[in-house]
N, C-alpha and C positions, 0 to 999 in steps of 0.2 A: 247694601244696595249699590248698585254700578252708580254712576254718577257723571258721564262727558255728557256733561250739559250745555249746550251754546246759553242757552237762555235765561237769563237770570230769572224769571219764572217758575221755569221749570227748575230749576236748581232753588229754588226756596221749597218748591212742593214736594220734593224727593228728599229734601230734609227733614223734610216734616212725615212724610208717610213713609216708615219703616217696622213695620209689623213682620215678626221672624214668627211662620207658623210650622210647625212642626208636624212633619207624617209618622215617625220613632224608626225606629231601624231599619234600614232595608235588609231584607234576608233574600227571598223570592224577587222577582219584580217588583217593583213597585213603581206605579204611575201617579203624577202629580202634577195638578193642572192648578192649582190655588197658587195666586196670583205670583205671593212671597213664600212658596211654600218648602220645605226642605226635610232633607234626612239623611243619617249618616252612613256609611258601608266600613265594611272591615273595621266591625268593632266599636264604632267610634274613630279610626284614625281619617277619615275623610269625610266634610260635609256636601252633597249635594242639592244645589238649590235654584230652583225655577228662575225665580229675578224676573219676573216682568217688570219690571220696573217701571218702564216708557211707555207704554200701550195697554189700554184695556180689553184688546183680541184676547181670545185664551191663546193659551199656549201649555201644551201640555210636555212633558218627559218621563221617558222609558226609563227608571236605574236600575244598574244592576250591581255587583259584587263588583266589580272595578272600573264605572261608569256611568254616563246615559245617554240617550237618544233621543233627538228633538221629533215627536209625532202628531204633534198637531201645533199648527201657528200658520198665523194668517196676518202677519204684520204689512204694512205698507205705509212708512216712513219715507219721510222725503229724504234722501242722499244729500243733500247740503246742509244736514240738521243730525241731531240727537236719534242712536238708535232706539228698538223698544224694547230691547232687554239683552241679559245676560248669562240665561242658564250656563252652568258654572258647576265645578265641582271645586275644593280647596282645603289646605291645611292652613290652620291658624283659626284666626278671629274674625268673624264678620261681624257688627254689630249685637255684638254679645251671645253672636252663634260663635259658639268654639270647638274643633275637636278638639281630639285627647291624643295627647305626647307627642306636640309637633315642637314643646319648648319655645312656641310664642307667645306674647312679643318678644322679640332679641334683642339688643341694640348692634348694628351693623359694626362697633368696634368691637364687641365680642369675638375674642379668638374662633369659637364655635362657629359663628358665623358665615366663616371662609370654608366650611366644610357641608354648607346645607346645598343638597342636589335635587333636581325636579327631572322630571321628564313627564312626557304625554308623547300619545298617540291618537289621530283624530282621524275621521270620516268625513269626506266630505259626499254628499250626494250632489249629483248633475244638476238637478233641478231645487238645487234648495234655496236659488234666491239669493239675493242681496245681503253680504253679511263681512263681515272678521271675524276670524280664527285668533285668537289671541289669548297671553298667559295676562290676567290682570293681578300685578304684585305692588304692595300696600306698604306706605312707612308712613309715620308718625313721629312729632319728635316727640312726646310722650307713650309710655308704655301700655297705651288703651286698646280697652277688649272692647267699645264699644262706642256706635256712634260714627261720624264722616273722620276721616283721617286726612291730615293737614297738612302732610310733608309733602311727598312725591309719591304718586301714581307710575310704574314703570308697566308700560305695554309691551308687549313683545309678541305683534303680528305675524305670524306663520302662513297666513294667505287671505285675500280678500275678493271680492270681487265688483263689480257694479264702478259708482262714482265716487266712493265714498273714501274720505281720509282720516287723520288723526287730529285729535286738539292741535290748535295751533298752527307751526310753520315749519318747516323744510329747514333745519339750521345744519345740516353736514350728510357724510355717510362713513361709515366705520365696519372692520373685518372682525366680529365678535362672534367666537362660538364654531367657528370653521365656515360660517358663510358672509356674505356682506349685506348691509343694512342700512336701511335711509332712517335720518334719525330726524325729528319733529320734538319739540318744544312749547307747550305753552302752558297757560296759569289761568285756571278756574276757580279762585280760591285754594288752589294749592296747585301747584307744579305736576307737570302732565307729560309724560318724557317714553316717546312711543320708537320704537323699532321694528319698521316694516323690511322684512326681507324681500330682498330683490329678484330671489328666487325663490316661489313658493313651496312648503314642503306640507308632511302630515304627521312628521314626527320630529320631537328633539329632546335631547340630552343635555341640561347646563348645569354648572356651578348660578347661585343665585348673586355671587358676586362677581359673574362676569357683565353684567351688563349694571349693575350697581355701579363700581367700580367706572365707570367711564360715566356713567351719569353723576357722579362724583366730580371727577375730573373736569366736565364741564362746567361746573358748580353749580347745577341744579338737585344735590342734595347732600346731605353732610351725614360722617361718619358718627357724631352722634343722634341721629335718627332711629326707631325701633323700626323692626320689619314687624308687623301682625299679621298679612295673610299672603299665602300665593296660592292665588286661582287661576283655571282654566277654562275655557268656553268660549263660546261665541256672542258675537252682536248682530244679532240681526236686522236689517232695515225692511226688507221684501221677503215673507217667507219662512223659510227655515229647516221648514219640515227635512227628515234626510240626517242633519246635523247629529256628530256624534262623537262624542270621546270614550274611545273603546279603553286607555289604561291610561290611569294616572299616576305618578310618586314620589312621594317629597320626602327626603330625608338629611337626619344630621349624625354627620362623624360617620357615618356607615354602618358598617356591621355585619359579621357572617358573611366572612370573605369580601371586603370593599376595599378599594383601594387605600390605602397605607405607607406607599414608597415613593418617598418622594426624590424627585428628577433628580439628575447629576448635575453638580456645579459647571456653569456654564466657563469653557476655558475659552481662550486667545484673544480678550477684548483688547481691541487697539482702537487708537482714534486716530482718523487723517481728513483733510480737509480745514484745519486750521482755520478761520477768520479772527477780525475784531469783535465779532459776537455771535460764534457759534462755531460748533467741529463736529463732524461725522464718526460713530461709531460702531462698530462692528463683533461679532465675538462665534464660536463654532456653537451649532448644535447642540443642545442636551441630549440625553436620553431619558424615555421612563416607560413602564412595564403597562399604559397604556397610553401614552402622547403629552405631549408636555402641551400647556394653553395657552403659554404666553409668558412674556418676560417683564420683571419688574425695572427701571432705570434709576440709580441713586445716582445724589451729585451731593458734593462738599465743594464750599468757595476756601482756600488757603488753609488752615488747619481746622476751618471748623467744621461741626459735627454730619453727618451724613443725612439728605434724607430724599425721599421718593420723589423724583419729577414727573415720571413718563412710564409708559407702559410702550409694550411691541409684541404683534403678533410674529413675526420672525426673529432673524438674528441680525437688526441693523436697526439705529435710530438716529434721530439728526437733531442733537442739542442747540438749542436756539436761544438768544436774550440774553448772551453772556456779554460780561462787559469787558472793554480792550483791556490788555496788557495785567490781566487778572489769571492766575491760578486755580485752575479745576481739579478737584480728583472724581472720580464715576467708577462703580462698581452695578453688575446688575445678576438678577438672581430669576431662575425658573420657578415655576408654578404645574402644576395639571388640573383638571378637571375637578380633583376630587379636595383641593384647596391645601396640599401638600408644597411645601416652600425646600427649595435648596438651597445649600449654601453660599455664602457670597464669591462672585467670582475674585480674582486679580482686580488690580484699580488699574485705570490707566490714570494720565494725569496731562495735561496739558496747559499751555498757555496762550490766551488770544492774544491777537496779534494787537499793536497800540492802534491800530485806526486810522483816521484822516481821512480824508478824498469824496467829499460834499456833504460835512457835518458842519465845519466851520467852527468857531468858538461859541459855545453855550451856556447857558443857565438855567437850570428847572426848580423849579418851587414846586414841593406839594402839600397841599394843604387837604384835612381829612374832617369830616366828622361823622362821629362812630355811636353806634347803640351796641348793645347786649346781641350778638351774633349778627350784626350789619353796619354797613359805613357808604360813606358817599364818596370820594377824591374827585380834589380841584388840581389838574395839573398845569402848569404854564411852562411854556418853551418860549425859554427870551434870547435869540441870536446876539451876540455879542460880538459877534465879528466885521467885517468890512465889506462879506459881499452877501449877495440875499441867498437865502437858502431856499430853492424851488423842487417842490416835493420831499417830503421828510418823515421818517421811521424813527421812531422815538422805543428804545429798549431798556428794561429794568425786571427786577426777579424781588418777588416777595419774603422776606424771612420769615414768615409765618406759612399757617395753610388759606392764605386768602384766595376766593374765588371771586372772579368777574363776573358777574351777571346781565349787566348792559352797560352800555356806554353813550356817550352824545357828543359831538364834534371831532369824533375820530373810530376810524372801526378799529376795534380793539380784540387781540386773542389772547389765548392762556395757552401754554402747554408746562402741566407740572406748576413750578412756582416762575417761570418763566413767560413774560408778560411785553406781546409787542403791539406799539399804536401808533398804525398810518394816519397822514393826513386825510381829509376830502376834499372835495372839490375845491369847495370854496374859502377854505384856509390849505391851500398847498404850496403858496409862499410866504418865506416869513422875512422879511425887506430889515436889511442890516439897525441894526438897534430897534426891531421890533419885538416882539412877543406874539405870541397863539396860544388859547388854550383850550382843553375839553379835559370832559369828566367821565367816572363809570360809577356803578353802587355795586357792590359784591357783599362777601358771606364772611365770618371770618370764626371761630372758636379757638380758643389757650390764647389769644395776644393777637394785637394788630398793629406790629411796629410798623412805620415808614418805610419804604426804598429808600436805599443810601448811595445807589450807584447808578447812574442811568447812563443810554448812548444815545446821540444824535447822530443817524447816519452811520454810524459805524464808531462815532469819535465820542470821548469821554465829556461831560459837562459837567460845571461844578452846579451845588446846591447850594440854595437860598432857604 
């Protein structure tokens, strides 16, 4: 059952009323107006299911052999609240509804993984009311066929209309999938991670790890989480009627003619722009026999081992949170659509510059305490020097895969394992032999060693 619940009410009684009633195969039409009601097409490889979930209106649907159509509903939901349903069509698991041969649950670090493609195509009618168009895709960090799933919720809105928004809040916007995307954030009992495009469409084509992949990155969900379902449908607030997903199709590795060839290794990567903590990079075009998606970014500190910071829709990216008078190497690799990887380019290699010029002399302490996949850090920034530091950029890079998840007394980013934290207002001076400090909690799995190198300002500081 769908589940953006504001209310904690209503989100205990939609845990509790999950009845999966069955129509049995569609062949011909079939219409289905029972509440939770459902049935599969092509075989078994796709479930289609009513989901009224939020509203006791009927609401009825058209299915047919690669789809349905919303024909009767009469919803009228308040736009600052919970919609009243989800009709949906989907591969995977819903509550112990499964089709057949979609190979879920996966876990997202499964090679296989980078290879699973969806697509839809949707209707929308004039008059159909208050709603969102959206793919609703499901993780878990357990590999359950049944029941509310606890990881991350990934929305990916195709058009909406009326007043109505996403769990949560507005935290960026990102160029994912050849269009651009406002992204939203929040946690209902489990992490809520919505991508409204900016320009509406009624059809799209993805890798399932293109938008994983950067909800990743921000660390709102980890590579060992399973994926169990990806659905498609609407949420209705007002209406409905009209609504309709004319084709659906989820698939893994391909098949009978899918794509196969993966992009050319990307040549000429250089870097220019030099700083004490940070260099611009650059590198030519790939090609590939239907588009390349995007490019991976690796980085190595001095001889050690290589590993993923950053991603890039084009051919340029801007490394960030390195520390002075330190040793980089970066190498970065293409991607397509259909989760085919090239080879690694050339490395370039550079060195930041030592820094100085309103860091002043420093000292950071950090102090951590850590659970089974979570931690807290205490950071303190103690000036050591003779004159006051007024406003300050504190930079340092994780040896692990730690994500930030929030933070308190300083606003804090990630990019990769690249980690930078402005002052605010009201500690953005730090008066000679003083100290400031703030914290964040993040994610972390394999190890969660310390930072060993940080910058103030641009300039090196020792550790406490």
């Amino acid at each position: 059952m769908k589940r953006q619940i504001i209310s904690a009410v209503l989100l205990l009684l939609g845990s509790i009323l999950t009845p999966v009633l069955g129509a049995g195969p569609a062949g011909a039409d079939v219409v289905i107006c029972e509440k939770y009601g459902s049935t599969t097409i092509q075989g078994g490889r796709y479930v289609v299911q009513n989901n009224n979930w939020g509203d006791d209106t009927t609401q009825c649907i058209n299915v047919t052999d690669t789809g349905f159509s919303v024909t009767t509903a009469s919803h009228d939901k308040p736009q600052n609240g919970a919609p009243g349903s989800y009709p949906s069509v989907y591969a995977g698991c819903h509550y112990a509804n499964c089709s057949s041969g979609s190979g879920l649950p996966m876990q997202a670090s499964d090679s296989r993984f980078n290879s699973i493609q969806t697509s839809v195509s949707m209707s929308y009618a004039q008059n159909a009311g208050v709603y969102d168009a959206a793919y609703d895709i499901w993780f878990d960090p357990t590999p359950r066929t049944d029941g509310q799933n606890t990881g991350a919720e990934l929305m990916i809105w195709l058009n909406h209309t009326g007043s109505v928004q996403p769990v949560g809040s507005r935290v960026g916007t990102v160029s994912l999938a050849g269009a651009t995307w406002d992204v939203w954030f929040g946690n209902i009992g489990w992490n809520v991670v919505s991508y409204v495009r900016t320009q509406s469409t009624a059809s799209i084509a993805f890798p399932v790890r293109t938008f994983y992949d950067d909800a990743v990155s921000r660390g709102y969900a980890q590579r060992s989480w399973y994926l169990t379902s990806v659905q498609a449908g609407f949420e209705p607030w007002v209406g409905g009627v009209g609504l309709a997903v004319n084709d659906f199709s989820y698939s893994v590795g391909g098949g009978g003619g899918a794509d196969t060839t993966a992009p050319s290794t990307p040549t000429g990567l250089s870097a220019s722009g030099v700083t004490s903590s940070g260099a611009s990079l650059s590198w030519s075009a790939s090609t590939d026999n239907v588009g390349v998606a995007g490019y991976d970014v690796y980085r190595a500190q001095g001889g050690g081992a290589f590993t993923q910071v950053g991603t890039a829709s084009g051919t340029s990216y801007t490394a960030t949170g390195l520390s002075p008078a330190t040793t980089y190497s970066f190498y970065v690799r293409a991607r397509d659509a259909a989760g085919n990887v090239s080879g690694n380019s050339s490395t370039a290699s550079v060195t930041t510059l030592s820094g100085g010029g309103g860091g002043g002399s420093c000292r950071v302490t950090y102090g951590k305490n850590e659970w089974s996949g979570g931690f807290t850090a205490n950071v303190t920034i103690a000036n050591t020097g003779t004159a006051a530091v007024n406003g300050w950029t504190l930079t340092f890079s994780f040896a692990g895969d730690q994500r930030v998840t929030n933070a308190w007394n300083a606003g804090v980013t990630q990019s990769g394992a690249a980690v930078t934290a402005r002052n605010v207002a009201h500690n953005a001076s730090i008066p000679a032999g003083g100290s400031t400090s703030f914290g964040f909690q993040g994610t972390w799995s394999g190890g969660n060693p310390a930072p060993t190198a940080f910058s103030l300002n641009g300039s090196a500081c020792t550790t406490s």
